[in-house]
C-alpha positions in Angstrom: 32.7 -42.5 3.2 34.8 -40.9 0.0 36.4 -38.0 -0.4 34.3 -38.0 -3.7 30.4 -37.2 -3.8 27.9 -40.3 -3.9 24.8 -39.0 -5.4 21.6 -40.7 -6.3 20.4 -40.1 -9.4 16.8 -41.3 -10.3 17.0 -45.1 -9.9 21.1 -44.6 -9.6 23.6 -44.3 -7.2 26.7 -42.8 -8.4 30.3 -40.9 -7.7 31.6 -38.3 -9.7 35.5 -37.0 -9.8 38.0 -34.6 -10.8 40.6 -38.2 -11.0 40.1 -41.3 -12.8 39.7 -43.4 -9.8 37.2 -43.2 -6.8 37.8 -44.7 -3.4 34.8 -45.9 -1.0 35.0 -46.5 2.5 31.9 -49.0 3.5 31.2 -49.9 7.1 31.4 -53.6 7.5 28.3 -54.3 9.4 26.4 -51.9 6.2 28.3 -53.4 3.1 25.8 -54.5 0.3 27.6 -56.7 -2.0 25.8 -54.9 -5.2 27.4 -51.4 -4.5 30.7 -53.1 -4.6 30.4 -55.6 -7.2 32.3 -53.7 -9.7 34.5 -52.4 -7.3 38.0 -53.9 -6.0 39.1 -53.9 -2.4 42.0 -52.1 -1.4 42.3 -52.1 2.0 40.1 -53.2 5.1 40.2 -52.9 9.1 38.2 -54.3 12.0 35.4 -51.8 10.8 35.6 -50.6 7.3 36.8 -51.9 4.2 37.6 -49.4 1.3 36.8 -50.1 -2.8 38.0 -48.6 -5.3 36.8 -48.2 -9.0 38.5 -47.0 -11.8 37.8 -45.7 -15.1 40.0 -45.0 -18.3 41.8 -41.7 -18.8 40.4 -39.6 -21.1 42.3 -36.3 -22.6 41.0 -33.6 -24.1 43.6 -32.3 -26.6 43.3 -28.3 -26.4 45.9 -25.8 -28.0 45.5 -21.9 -26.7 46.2 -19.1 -29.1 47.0 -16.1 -27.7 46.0 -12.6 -29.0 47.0 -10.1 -26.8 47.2 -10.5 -22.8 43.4 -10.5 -22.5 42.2 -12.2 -25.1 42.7 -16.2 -26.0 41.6 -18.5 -28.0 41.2 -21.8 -27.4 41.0 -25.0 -29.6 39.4 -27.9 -27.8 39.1 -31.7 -28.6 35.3 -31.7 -27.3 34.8 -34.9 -28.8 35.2 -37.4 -25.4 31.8 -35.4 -24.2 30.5 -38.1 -25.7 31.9 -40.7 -23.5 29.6 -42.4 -20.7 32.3 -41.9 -18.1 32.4 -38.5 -18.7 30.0 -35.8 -17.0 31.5 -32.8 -17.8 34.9 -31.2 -19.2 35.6 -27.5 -17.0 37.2 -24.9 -19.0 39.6 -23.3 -15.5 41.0 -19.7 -16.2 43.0 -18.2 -14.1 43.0 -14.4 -14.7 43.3 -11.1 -13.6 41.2 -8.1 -14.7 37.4 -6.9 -13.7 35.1 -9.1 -15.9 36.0 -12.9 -18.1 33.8 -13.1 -21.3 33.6 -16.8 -22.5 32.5 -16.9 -26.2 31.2 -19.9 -28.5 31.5 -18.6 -31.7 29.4 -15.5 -31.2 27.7 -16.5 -28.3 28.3 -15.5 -24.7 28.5 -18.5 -23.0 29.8 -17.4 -19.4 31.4 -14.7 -17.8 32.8 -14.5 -14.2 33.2 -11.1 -11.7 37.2 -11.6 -10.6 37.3 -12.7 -7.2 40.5 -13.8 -7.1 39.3 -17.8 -8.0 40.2 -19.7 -10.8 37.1 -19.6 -13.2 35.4 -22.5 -14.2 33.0 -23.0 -17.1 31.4 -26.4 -17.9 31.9 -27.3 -21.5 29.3 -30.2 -21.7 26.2 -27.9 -22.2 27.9 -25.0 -24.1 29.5 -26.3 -27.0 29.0 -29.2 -29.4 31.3 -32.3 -29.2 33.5 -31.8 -32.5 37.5 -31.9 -32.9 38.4 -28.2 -32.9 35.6 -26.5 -30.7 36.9 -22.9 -30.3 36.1 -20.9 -27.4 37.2 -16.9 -27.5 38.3 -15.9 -23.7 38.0 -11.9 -23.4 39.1 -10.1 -20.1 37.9 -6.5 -19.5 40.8 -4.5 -17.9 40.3 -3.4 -14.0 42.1 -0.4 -13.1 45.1 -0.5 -11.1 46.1 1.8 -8.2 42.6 3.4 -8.9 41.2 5.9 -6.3 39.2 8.7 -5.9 41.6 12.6 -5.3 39.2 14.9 -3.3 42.0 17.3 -1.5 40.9 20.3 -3.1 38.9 22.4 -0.6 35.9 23.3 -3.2 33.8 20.2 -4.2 35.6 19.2 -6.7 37.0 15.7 -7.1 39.0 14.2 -9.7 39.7 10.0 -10.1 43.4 9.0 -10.9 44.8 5.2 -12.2 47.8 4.1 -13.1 47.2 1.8 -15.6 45.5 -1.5 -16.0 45.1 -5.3 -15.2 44.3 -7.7 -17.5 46.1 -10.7 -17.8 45.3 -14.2 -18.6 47.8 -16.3 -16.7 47.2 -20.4 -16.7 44.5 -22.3 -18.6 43.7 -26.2 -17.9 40.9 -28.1 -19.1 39.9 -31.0 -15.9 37.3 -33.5 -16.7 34.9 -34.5 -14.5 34.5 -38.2 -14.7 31.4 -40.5 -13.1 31.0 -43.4 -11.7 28.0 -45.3 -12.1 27.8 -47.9 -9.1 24.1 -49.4 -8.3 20.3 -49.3 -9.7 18.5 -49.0 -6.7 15.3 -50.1 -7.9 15.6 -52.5 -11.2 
């Protein structure tokens, strides 16, 4: 049990995480002493017994440049991609507008439809691993107090807004770290 996922992976079992550590809860009776060989107990009951693995920090230096309120860029340390306890580096916007455009240098590399959840892109398969990777954020406007005026007693019909949303409000860069435990089948 773990409030992280344990996935097999070809011949490999594995955890992955948004932290540095990962906790695993193992029934007694079901422990297999090569799962938690690299793993240090932490705490233990009549039934279970709970392991925990941990693997260096690693921080990706990023500094955001702002254009205007919809449009960013930011300058990313992509270099710990290369790491092997790293799976993946997420790019989370939090916005408000219609549509996010995610750019490496002229490439579209995502886009998201606001739904009111913070926007994640994966770095890992987008951009190359180099010191100042630059990714352009663009956020198309989504009108506000928008509707549709159709009092007038002939078919006519006329649409009204006042003004527009786009904003870009927090951006954080969370790496996704793994956790390689067992080879199943050496």
């Amino acid at each position: 049990m773990s409030a992280s996922p344990l996935l097999a992976d070809g011949n490999n079992l594995k955890m992955e995480s948004n932290d540095s550590n990962v906790k695993l809860t193992i029934f007694k009776a079901l422990k297999n002493p090569e799962i938690i060989k690299n793993m240090v107990k932490v705490d233990e009951d009549k039934l279970t017994e709970t392991y925990e693995m941990e693997v260096e920090k690693v921080n990706f230096g990023y500094k955001v440049v702002k254009v205007n309120d919809k449009k960013m860029s930011i300058h990313i340390d992509t270099t710990p991609l290369d790491s092997s306890r790293i799976k993946d580096c997420l790019l989370e916007v939090d916005y408000e507008g219609d549509i996010g455009y995610a750019f490496y240098e002229d490439k579209l590399i995502n886009d998201d439809y606001s739904n009111g959840r913070v926007w994640d892109i994966g770095l890992k398969h987008n951009v190359p691993e180099t010191k100042d990777t630059v990714v352009n954020l663009t956020i198309s406007p989504i009108r506000k107090d928008h509707y549709v005026k159709s009092d007038s007693p002939m078919a006519a019909r006329s649409e009204e807004n006042e003004g527009e949303v786009a904003n870009i409000n927090e951006i954080k860069l969370t790496p996704i770290y793994k956790f390689n435990l067992i080879s199943l089948f050496n």
